[in-house]
MMTF fields as JSON, N, C-alpha, C and O atoms, coordinates in Angstrom:
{
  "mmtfVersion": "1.0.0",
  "mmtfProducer": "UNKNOWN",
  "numBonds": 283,
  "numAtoms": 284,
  "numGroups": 71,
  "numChains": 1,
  "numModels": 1,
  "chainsPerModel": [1],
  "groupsPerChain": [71],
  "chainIdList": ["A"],
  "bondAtomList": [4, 2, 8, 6, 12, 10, 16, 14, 20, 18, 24, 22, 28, 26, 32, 30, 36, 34, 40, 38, 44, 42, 48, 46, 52, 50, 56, 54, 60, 58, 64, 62, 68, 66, 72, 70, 76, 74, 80, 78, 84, 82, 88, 86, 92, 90, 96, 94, 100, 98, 104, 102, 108, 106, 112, 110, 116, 114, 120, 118, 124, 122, 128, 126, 132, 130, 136, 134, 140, 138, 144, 142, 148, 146, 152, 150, 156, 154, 160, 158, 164, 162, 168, 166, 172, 170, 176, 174, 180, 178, 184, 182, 188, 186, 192, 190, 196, 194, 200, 198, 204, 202, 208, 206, 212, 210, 216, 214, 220, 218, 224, 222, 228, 226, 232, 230, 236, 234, 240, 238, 244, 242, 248, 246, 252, 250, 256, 254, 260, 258, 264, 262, 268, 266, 272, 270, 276, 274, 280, 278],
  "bondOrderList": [1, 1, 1, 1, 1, 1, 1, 1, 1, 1, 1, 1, 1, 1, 1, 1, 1, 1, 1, 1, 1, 1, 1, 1, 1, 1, 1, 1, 1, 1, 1, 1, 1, 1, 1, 1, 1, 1, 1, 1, 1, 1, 1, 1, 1, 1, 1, 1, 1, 1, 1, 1, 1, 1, 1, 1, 1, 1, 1, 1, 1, 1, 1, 1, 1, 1, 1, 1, 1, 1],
  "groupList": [{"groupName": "UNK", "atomNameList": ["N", "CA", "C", "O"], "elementList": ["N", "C", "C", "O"], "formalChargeList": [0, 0, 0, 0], "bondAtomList": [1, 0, 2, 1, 3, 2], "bondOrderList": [1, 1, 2], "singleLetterCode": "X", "chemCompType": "L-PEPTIDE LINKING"}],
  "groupTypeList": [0, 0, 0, 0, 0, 0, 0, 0, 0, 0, 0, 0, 0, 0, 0, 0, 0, 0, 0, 0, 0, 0, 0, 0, 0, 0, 0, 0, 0, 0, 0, 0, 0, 0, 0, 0, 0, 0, 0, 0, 0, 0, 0, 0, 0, 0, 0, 0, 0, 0, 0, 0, 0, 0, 0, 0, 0, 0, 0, 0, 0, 0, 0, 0, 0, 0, 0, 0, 0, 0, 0],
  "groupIdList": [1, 2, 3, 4, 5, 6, 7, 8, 9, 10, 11, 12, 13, 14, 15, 16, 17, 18, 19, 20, 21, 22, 23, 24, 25, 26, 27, 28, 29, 30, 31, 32, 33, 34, 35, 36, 37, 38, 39, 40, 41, 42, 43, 44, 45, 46, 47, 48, 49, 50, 51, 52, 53, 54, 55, 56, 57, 58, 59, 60, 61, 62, 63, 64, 65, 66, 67, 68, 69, 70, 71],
  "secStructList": [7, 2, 2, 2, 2, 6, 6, 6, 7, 7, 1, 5, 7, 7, 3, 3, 7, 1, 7, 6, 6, 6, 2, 2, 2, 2, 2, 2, 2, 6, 6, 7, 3, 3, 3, 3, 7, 7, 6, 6, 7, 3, 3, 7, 6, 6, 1, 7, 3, 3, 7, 7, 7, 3, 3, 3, 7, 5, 6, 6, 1, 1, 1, 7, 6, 6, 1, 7, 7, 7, 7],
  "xCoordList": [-98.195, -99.58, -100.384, -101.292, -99.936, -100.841, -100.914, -101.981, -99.264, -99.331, -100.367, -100.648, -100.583, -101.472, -102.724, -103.422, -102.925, -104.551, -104.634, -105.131, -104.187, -104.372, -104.109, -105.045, -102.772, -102.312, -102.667, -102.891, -102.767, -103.155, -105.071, -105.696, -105.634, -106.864, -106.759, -107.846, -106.019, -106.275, -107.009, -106.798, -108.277, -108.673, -108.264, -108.589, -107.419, -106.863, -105.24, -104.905, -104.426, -102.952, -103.023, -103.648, -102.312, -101.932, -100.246, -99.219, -100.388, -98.854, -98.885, -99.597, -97.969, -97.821, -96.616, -95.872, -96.026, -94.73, -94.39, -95.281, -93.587, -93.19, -92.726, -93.079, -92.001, -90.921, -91.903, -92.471, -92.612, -93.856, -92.839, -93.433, -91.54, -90.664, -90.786, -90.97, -90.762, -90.492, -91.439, -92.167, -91.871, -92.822, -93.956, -94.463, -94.69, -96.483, -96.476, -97.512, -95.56, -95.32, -95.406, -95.894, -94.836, -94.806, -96.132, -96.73, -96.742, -97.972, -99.157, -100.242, -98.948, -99.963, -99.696, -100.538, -98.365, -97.884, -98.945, -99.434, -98.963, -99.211, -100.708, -101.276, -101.644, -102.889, -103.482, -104.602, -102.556, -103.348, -104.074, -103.635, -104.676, -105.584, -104.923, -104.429, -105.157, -104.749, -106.237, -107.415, -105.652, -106.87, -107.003, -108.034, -105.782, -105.168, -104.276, -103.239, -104.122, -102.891, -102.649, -102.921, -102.157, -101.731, -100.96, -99.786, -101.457, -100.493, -99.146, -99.555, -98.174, -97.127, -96.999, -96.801, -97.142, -97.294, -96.05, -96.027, -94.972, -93.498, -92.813, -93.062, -91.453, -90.092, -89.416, -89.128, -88.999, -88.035, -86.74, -86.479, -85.939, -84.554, -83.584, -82.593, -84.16, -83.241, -84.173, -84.022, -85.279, -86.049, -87.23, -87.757, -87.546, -88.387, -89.955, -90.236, -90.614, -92.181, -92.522, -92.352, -93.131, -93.257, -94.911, -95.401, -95.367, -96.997, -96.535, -95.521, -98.003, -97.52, -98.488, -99.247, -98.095, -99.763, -99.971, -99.15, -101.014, -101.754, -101.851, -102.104, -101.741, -102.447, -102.973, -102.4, -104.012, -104.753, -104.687, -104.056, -105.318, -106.114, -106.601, -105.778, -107.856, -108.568, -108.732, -109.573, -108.733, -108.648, -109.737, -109.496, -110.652, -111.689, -111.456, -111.992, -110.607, -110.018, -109.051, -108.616, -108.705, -106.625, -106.993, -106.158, -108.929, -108.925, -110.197, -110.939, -110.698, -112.094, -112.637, -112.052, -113.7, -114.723, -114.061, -114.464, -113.231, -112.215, -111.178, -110.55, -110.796, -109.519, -108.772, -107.818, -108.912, -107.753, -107.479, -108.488, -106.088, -105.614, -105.748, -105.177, -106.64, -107.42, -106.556, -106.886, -105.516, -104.249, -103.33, -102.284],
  "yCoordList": [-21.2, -21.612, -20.688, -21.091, -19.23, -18.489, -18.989, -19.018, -19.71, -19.618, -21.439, -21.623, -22.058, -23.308, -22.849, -23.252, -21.907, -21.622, -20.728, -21.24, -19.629, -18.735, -19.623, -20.221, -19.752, -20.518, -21.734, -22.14, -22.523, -24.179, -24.409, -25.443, -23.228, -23.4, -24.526, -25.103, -25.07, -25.675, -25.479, -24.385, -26.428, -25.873, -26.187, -25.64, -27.3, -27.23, -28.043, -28.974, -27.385, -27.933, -28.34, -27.801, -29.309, -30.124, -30.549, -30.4, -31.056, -31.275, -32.052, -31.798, -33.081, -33.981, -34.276, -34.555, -34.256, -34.674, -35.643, -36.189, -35.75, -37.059, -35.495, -35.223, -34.575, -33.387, -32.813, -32.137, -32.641, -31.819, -30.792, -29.716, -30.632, -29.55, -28.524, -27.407, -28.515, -27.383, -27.327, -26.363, -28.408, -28.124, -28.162, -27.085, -28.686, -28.036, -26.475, -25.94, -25.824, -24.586, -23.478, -22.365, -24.24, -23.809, -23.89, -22.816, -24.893, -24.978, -24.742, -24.91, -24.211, -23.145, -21.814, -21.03, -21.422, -20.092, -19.552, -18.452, -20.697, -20.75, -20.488, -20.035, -20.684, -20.75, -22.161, -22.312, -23.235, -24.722, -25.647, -25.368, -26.242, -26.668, -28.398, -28.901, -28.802, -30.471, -31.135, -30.891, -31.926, -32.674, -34.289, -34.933, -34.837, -35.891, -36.535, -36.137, -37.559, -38.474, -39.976, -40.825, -40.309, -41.505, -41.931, -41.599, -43.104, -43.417, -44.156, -45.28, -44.183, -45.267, -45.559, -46.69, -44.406, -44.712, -44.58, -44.797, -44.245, -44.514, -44.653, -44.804, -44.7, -44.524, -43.674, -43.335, -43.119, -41.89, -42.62, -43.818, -41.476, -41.793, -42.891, -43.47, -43.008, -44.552, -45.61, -46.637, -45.336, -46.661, -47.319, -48.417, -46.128, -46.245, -45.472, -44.434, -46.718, -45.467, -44.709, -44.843, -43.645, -42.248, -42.436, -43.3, -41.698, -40.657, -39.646, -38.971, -39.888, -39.109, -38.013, -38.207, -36.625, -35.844, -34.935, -34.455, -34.885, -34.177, -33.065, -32.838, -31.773, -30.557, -30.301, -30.853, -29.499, -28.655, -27.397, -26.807, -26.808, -25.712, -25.386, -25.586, -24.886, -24.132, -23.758, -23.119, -23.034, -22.228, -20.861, -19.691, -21.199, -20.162, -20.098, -19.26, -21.034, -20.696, -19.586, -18.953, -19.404, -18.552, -17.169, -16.424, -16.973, -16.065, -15.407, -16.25, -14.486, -14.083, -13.81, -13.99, -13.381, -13.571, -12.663, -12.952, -11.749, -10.661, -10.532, -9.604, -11.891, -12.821, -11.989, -11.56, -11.561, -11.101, -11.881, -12.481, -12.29, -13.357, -12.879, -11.975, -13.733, -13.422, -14.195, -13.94, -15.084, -15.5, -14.58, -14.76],
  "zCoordList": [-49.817, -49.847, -50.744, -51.47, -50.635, -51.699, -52.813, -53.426, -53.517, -54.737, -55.339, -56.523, -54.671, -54.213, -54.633, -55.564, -53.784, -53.66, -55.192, -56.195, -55.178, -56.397, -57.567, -58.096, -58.038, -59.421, -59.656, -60.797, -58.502, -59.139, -58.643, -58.883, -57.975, -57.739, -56.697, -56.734, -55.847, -54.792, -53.845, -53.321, -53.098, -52.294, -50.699, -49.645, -51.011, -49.751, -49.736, -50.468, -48.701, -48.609, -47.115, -46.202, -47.105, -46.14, -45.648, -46.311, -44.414, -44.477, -43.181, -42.21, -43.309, -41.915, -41.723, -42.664, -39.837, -39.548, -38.352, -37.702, -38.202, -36.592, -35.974, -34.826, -36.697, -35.615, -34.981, -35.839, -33.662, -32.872, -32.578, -32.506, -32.369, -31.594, -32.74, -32.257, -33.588, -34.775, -35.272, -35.036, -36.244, -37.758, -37.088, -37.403, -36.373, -35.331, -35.446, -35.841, -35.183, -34.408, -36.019, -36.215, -36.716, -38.322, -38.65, -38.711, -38.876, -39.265, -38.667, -39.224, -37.128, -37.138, -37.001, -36.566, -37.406, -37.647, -39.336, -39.594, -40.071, -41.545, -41.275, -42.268, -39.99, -40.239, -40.599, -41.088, -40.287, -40.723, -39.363, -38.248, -39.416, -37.997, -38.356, -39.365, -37.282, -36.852, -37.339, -37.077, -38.035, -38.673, -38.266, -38.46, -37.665, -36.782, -36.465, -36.995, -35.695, -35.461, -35.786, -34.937, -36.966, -36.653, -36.068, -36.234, -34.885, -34.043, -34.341, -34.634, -34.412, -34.296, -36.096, -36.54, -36.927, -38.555, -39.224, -40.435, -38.604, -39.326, -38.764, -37.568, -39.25, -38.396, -38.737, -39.885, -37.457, -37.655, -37.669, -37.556, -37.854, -38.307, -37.44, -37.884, -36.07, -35.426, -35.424, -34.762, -36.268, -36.325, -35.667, -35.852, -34.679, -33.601, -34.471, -35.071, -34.062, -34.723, -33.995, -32.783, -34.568, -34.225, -34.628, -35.354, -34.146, -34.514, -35.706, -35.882, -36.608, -37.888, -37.033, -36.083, -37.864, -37.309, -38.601, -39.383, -38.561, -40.025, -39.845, -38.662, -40.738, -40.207, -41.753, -42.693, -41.934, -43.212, -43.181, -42.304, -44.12, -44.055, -45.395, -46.289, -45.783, -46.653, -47.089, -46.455, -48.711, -49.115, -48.605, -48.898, -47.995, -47.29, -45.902, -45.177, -45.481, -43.891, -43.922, -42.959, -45.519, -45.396, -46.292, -46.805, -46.363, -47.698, -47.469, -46.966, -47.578, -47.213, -48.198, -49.266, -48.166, -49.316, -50.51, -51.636, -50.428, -51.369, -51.601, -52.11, -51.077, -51.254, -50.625, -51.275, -49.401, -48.702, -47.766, -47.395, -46.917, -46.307, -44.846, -44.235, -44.5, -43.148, -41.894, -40.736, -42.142, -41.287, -41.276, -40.652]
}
């Protein structure tokens, strides 16, 4: 994510999954907040729809005013 925010001037990265057991736990390890749920928006791998879920974060949520990384 640093290299997002610094090199491409992004101001914000995102990321969404069906896995809640693992990748949730990742992405707020990273400092990213839940932004929402779509209900029933794909299928996972036996075909059954799943809930997508969104998470973000900021380039001023992950950086303080002296660009030091405040997560």
């Amino acid at each position: 994510m640093d290299y997002a925010f610094r090199e491409w001037n992004a101001h914000k990265v995102f990321a969404e999954t069906i896995d809640t057991a693992k990748s949730l736990g990742l992405m707020k390890k990273l400092g990213m907040r839940p932004e929402g749920v779509q209900r029933k928006q794909v299928r996972d791998c036996d075909g059954n729809w799943a809930d997508l879920h969104l998470y973000g974060v900021l380039m001023e949520e992950l950086f303080s005013e002296e660009g030091r990384k405040v997560v």
